[in-house]
C-alpha positions as a printed NumPy array, in Angstrom:
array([[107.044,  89.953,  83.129],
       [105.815,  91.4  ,  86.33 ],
       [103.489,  94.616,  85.569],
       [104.983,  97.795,  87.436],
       [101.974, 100.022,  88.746],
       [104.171, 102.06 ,  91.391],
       [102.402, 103.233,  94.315],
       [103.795, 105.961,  96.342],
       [103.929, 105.564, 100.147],
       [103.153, 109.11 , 102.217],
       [104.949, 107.298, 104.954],
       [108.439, 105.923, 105.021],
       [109.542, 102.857, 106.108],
       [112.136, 103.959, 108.352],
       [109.094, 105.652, 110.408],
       [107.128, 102.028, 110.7  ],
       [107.588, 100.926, 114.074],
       [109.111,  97.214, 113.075],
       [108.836,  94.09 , 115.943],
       [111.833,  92.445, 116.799],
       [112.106,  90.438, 113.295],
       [112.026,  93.886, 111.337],
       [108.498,  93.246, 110.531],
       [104.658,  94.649, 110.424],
       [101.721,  92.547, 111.005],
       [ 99.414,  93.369, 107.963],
       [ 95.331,  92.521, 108.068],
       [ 94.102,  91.74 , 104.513],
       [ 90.428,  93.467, 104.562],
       [ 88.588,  93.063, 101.727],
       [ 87.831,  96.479, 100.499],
       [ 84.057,  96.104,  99.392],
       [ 82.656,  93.984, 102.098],
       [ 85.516,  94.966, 104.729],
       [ 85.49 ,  91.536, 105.641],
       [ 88.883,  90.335, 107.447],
       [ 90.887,  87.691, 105.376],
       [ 94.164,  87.144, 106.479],
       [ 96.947,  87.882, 109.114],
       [100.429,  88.383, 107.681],
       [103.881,  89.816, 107.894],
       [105.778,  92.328, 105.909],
       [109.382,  93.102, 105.865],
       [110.948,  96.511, 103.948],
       [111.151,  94.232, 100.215],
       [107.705,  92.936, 100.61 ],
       [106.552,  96.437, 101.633],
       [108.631,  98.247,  98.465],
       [107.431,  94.849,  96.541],
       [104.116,  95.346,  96.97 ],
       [104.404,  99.26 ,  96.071],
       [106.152,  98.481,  92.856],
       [103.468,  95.474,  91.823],
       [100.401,  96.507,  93.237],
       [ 99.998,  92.772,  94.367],
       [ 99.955,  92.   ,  98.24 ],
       [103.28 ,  90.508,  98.827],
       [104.528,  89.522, 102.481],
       [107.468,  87.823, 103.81 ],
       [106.757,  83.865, 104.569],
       [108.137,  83.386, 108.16 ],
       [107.666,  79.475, 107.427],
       [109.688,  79.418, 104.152],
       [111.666,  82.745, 105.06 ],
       [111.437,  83.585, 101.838],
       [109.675,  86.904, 100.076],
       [105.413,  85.187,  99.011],
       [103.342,  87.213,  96.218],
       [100.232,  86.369,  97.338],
       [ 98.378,  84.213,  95.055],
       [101.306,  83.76 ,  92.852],
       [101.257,  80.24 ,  92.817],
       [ 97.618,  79.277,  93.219],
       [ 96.092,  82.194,  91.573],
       [ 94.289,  83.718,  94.237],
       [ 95.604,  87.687,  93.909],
       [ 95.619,  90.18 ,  96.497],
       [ 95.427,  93.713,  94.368],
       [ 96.07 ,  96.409,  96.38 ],
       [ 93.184,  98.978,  96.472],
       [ 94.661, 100.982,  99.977],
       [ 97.394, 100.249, 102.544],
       [ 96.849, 102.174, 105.94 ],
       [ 98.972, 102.302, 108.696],
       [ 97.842, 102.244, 112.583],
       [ 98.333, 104.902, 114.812],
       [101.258, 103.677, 116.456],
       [102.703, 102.746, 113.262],
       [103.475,  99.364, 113.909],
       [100.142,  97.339, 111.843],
       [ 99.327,  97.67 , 108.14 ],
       [ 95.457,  97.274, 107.051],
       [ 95.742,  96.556, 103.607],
       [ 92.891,  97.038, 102.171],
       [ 92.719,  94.284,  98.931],
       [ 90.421,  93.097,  95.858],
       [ 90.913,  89.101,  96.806],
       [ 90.728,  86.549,  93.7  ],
       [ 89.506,  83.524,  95.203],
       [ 90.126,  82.359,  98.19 ],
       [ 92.185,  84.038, 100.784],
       [ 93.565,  81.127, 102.944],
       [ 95.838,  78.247, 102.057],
       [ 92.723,  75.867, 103.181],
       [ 90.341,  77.181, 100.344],
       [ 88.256,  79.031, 102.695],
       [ 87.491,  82.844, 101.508],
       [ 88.759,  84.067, 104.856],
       [ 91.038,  82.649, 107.702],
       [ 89.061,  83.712, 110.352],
       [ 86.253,  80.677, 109.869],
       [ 87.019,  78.744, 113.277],
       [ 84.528,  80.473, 116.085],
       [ 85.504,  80.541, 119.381],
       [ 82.561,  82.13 , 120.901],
       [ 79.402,  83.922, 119.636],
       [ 76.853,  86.537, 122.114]])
């Protein structure tokens, strides 16, 4: 049985400014390092989803299906704040990660450098 924690959004969806799939990008930050994790999307049910939970859930564009993060492998986002951008169109979520954050095993999945000063 799924636990029920209900958070209460001071913003409502209808005021997110959604790309053309009826989507936000959301950056999973972890909340005590504020290290960046993971690039996602979420559609109205993930958002209200992840509300009602407390768990980080997004909408898989691959699978096109709703994705509980970690649900399967373990490796929980709980939700500690969700922020929204001042255009209204990116979520920062900002998340107490169990395990690893990316489907490689890596903690984050921003690990491939491209250039460094």
């Amino acid at each position: 049985m799924e636990n029920t924690v209900n958070l209460k959004s001071s913003i409502a969806w209808s005021d997110f400014k959604l790309n053309s799939d009826g989507m936000v990008p959301v950056i999973a930050q972890d909340y005590q390092t504020n290290e960046v994790l993971m690039l996602a999307y979420m559609n109205e049910e993930a958002f209200n989803t992840t509300l009602e939970t407390g768990k980080m859930t997004y909408w898989s564009r691959s699978r096109n299906e709703l994705w509980t993060k970690g649900l399967t492998s373990g490796h929980l986002q709980f939700v500690k704040s969700l922020t929204l951008d001042c255009d209204n169109d990116t979520v920062l979520a900002k998340v107490e990660q169990i395990g690893a954050a990316c489907h490689t095993g890596n903690r984050t999945c921003f690990f491939k450098t491209l250039t460094e000063v």
